[in-house]
N, C-alpha and C positions, 0 to 999 in steps of 0.2 A: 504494500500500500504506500501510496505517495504521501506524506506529509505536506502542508501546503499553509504556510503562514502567511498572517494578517498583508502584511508589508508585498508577500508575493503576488498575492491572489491583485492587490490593490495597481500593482505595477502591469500585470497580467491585464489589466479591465482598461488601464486606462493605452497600456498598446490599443488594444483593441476599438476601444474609443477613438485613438487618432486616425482610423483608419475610413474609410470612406463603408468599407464592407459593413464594419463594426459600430456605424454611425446606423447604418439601416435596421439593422437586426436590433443596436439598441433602442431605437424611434419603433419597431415592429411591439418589441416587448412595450416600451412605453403606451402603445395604442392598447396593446391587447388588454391591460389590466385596467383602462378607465382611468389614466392618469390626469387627465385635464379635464373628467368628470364628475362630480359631484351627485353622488347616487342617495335620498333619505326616502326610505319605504316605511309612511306612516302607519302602512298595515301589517307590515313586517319589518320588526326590528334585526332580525336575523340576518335580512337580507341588507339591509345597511351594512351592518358588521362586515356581512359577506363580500361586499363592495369595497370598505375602506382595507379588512386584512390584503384582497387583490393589488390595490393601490400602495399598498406599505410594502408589498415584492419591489416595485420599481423604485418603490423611495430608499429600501436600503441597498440597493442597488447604486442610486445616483450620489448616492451621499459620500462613494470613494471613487467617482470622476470630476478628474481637472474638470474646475467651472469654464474654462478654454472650448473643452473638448463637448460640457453639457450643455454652453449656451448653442452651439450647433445642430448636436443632437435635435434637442427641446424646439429651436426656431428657426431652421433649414430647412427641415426635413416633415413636410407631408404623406402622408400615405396615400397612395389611392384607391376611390371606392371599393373594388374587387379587392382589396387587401382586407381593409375595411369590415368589409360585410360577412363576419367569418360564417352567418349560416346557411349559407347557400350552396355549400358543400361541391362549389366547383373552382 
Protein backbone atom coordinates (compact mmCIF):
# COMPACT_ATOMS: atom_id res chain seq x y z
CA UNK A 1 0.00 0.00 0.00
CA UNK A 2 1.10 3.41 -0.87
CA UNK A 3 1.26 5.99 1.87
CA UNK A 4 0.24 9.29 0.79
CA UNK A 5 0.76 12.42 2.94
CA UNK A 6 -1.13 15.74 3.44
CA UNK A 7 1.66 17.85 1.72
CA UNK A 8 1.71 15.11 -1.21
CA UNK A 9 -1.77 14.41 -2.06
CA UNK A 10 -1.85 18.72 -1.98
CA UNK A 11 1.11 19.06 -4.53
CA UNK A 12 -0.50 16.03 -6.46
CA UNK A 13 -4.00 18.27 -6.89
CA UNK A 14 -2.65 21.36 -7.57
CA UNK A 15 -0.37 19.70 -10.66
CA UNK A 16 -3.24 18.61 -11.69
CA UNK A 17 -5.06 21.90 -11.32
CA UNK A 18 -2.42 23.64 -13.53
CA UNK A 19 -3.25 21.77 -16.20
CA UNK A 20 -5.93 22.51 -18.73
CA UNK A 21 -7.13 18.52 -18.54
CA UNK A 22 -7.35 18.96 -14.62
CA UNK A 23 -9.17 22.27 -14.92
CA UNK A 24 -12.17 20.32 -16.62
CA UNK A 25 -12.56 17.37 -14.62
CA UNK A 26 -12.13 19.72 -11.69
CA UNK A 27 -15.14 22.23 -13.06
CA UNK A 28 -17.00 18.59 -14.08
CA UNK A 29 -16.72 17.57 -10.35
CA UNK A 30 -17.56 21.17 -9.23
CA UNK A 31 -20.94 20.92 -11.44
CA UNK A 32 -21.73 17.43 -10.48
CA UNK A 33 -22.07 18.05 -6.72
CA UNK A 34 -24.26 21.42 -6.90
CA UNK A 35 -21.52 23.62 -6.03
CA UNK A 36 -22.88 27.04 -7.02
CA UNK A 37 -26.40 25.68 -5.91
CA UNK A 38 -28.11 26.21 -3.11
CA UNK A 39 -30.60 23.30 -2.44
CA UNK A 40 -33.31 23.83 1.11
CA UNK A 41 -36.06 21.16 0.81
CA UNK A 42 -38.74 22.45 3.21
CA UNK A 43 -40.40 19.11 3.20
CA UNK A 44 -37.22 17.23 3.55
CA UNK A 45 -34.75 18.17 5.79
CA UNK A 46 -32.78 15.08 4.74
CA UNK A 47 -32.42 16.19 1.59
CA UNK A 48 -30.96 19.59 2.30
CA UNK A 49 -28.29 17.76 4.23
CA UNK A 50 -28.03 15.42 1.33
CA UNK A 51 -27.35 18.51 -0.87
CA UNK A 52 -24.97 20.49 1.25
CA UNK A 53 -22.72 16.88 2.46
CA UNK A 54 -22.53 16.60 -1.82
CA UNK A 55 -21.34 20.32 -1.81
CA UNK A 56 -18.78 19.82 1.08
CA UNK A 57 -16.87 16.86 -1.58
CA UNK A 58 -15.83 19.83 -3.69
CA UNK A 59 -15.35 22.30 -0.86
CA UNK A 60 -12.75 20.06 0.72
CA UNK A 61 -11.42 19.40 -2.30
CA UNK A 62 -10.97 23.24 -3.30
CA UNK A 63 -9.70 24.25 -0.17
CA UNK A 64 -5.83 22.78 -1.03
CA UNK A 65 -5.83 24.46 -4.69
CA UNK A 66 -3.78 27.58 -5.42
CA UNK A 67 -6.43 30.31 -5.57
CA UNK A 68 -4.37 30.90 -9.07
CA UNK A 69 -5.21 27.78 -10.33
CA UNK A 70 -9.24 27.80 -8.51
CA UNK A 71 -10.18 31.24 -9.76
CA UNK A 72 -9.86 29.55 -13.38
CA UNK A 73 -11.32 26.52 -12.56
CA UNK A 74 -14.49 28.28 -10.63
CA UNK A 75 -14.68 31.21 -13.71
CA UNK A 76 -13.24 29.95 -17.12
CA UNK A 77 -14.79 27.17 -17.32
CA UNK A 78 -18.58 26.35 -18.39
CA UNK A 79 -19.94 23.11 -18.91
CA UNK A 80 -22.09 22.38 -21.40
CA UNK A 81 -25.80 21.23 -21.50
CA UNK A 82 -25.01 17.52 -22.42
CA UNK A 83 -22.53 17.55 -19.66
CA UNK A 84 -24.86 19.01 -17.73
CA UNK A 85 -27.96 17.11 -17.97
CA UNK A 86 -26.59 13.91 -16.30
CA UNK A 87 -30.15 12.08 -16.70
CA UNK A 88 -30.50 11.55 -19.99
CA UNK A 89 -28.35 8.78 -19.83
CA UNK A 90 -26.72 9.48 -23.39
Amino acid sequence: MIEISKKTYVEALNRLASTDDGKIVLAAIMESVGWNNTTLSSDDPIKTQFFAVKRGVYGAIRSDIKAEHLKKIEFNYMLTHDIKNKNTGK
